[in-house]
DRENTISE-716782 format. One record per residue (C-alpha): residue in three letters; x, y, z. Coordinates in steps of 0.2 Angstrom, whole numbers, plus 5000, padded with zeros to 4 digits. Layout:
ALAXYZ ...
END
This chain:
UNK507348834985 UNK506348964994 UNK505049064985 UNK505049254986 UNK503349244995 UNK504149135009 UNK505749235008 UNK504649375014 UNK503749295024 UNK505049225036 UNK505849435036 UNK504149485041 UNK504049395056 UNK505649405062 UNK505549615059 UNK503649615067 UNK504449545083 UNK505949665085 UNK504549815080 UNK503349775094 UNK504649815107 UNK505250005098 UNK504150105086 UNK505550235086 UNK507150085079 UNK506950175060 UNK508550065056 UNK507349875059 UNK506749875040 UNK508349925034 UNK508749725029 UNK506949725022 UNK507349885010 UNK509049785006 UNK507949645001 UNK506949764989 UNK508549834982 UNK509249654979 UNK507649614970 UNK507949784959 UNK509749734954 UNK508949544949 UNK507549604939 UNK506949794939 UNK505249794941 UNK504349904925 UNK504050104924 UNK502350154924 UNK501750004935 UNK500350024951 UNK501250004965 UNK500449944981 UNK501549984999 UNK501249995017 UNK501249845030 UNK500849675033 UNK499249675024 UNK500249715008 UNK501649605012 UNK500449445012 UNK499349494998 UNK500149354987 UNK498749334975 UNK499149534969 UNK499649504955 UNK498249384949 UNK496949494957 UNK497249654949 UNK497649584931 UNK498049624918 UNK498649784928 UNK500749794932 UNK500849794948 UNK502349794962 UNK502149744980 UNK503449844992 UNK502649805008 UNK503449785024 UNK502449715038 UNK502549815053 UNK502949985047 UNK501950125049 UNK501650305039 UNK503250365046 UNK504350235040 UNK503550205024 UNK504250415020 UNK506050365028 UNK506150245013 UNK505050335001 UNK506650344986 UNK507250184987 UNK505550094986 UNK504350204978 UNK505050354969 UNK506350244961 UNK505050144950 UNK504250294943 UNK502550224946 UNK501050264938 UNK499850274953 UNK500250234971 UNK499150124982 UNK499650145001 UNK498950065017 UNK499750115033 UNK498950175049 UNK498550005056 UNK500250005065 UNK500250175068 UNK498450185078 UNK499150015090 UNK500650095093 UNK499950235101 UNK499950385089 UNK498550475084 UNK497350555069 UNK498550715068 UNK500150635068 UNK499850515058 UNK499050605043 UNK500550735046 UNK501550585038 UNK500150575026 UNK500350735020 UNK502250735020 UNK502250585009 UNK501050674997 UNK501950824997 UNK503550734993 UNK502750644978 UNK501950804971 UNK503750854969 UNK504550694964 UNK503350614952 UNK501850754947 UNK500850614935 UNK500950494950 UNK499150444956 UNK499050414978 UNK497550294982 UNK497550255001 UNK496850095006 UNK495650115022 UNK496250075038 UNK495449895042 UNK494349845057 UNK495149685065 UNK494449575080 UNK496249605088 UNK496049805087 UNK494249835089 UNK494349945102 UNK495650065090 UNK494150075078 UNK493550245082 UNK495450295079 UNK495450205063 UNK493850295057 UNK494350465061 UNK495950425050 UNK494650355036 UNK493750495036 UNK495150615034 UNK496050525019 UNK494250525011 UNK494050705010 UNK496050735004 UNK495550584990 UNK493850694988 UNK494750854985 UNK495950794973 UNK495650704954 UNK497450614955 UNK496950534970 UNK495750404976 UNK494850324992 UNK494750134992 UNK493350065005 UNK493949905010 UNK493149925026 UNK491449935023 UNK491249765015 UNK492449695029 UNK490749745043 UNK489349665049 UNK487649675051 UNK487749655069 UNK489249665080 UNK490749735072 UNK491749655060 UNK491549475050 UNK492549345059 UNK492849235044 UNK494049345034 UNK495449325045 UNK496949215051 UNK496849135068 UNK497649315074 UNK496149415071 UNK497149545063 UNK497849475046 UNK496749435031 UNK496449255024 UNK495949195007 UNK494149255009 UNK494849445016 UNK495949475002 UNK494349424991 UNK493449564998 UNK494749674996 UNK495049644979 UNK493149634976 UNK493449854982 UNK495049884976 UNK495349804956 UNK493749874948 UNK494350044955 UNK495950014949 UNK495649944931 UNK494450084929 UNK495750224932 UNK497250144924 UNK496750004911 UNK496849994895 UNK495050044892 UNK495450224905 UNK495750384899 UNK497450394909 UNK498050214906 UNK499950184909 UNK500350154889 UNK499950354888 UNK501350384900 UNK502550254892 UNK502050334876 UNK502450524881 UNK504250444888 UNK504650374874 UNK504450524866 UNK505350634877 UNK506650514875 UNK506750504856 UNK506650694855 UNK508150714868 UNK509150594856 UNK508850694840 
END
């Protein structure tokens, strides 16, 4: 029987091949979001959780869930999308769960595939705006763009994106910059060789380490049990509301 980990893994590269020939073909993840919904009629995932979307870096983080304990989290990645894509299915794989913070990475896809700085933190902003309206106690962290030895020449791109999400994450107490790239440098020369697959573009053991070296103590600080704005107090304040509207 094939795990959910394989399950995706074999719909990622299938949907990675049909996206390198369109960027435009919105309908290419439409069986992946399918999937998602399939999951949600098996097993809805919890209210209140941290949920982690964008492209492939998320889709084959398959530790996540050891990594950020004793955090909830949900993994809605779909390798090969980009910012754009990720707002096209916004309701059916993000607002629906009700989450308690949101952890994006896009840009990756969006910087090969020609687009640059302004366009792509257009979609940014859309997607914000869109869950200021829907969920107003959700929390948006953005996951820096990654250097890679297959993209180095679309770094300075990547930066520019970096430094723009900073400031929006800067300006704003429900949201949060996570610096994944930094660690992910070297000394000399550009980035550390040893943190990726033979494709010089996906992450290995040793790269999602570093990540979540970045990410979790950032995470656990904001949300766990120990924060001041854990997930219990907004399962507590539904609950509530959902006793008062019964009496």
């Amino acid at each position: 029987m094939q795990t959910t980990a394989q399950n995706l893994t074999g719909l990622l590269l299938v949907f990675l091949s049909i996206a390198a020939t369109s960027q435009e073909k919105e309908s290419t993840w439409e069986p992946y979001i399918r999937y998602f919904e399939q999951l949600d009629v098996e097993e809805m995932p919890p209210k209140n959780a941290v949920l982690f979307v964008g492209s492939s870096s998320i889709v084959f983080w398959r530790s996540l869930q050891e990594d950020m304990s004793p955090l909830a989290v949900i993994n809605r990645g779909f390798g090969g999308s980009q910012m754009h894509e990720l707002n096209q299915f916004r309701d059916r794989i993000v607002t629906k769960y009700k989450p308690r913070a949101i952890v994006i990475y896009e840009g990756d896809n969006d910087v090969f595939f020609g687009k640059g700085p302004e366009q792509i933190l257009e979609s940014y902003d859309d997607f914000i705006g869109h869950i200021d309206k829907e969920l107003p106690d959700a929390d948006i962290c953005f996951i820096a763009v990654k250097p890679s030895i297959s993209r180095e020449e679309l770094w300075p791109t990547m930066e520019e994106v970096n430094r723009e999400l900073m400031k929006r994450a800067d300006d704003r107490e429900d949201m949060c910059y996570l610096d994944i790239a930094s660690p992910m440098m070297k000394g000399e020369g550009f980035v550390r060789e040893d943190l990726f697959v033979e494709d010089g573009l996906h992450l290995n053991t040793k790269g999602y380490e570093v990540w979540t070296e970045t990410v979790r103590p950032i995470l656990i600080d904001r949300y766990g049990p120990e924060s001041e704005r854990p997930a219990a107090q907004h399962q507590a304040k539904e609950k509530a509301q959902e006793a008062e509207a019964n009496e």
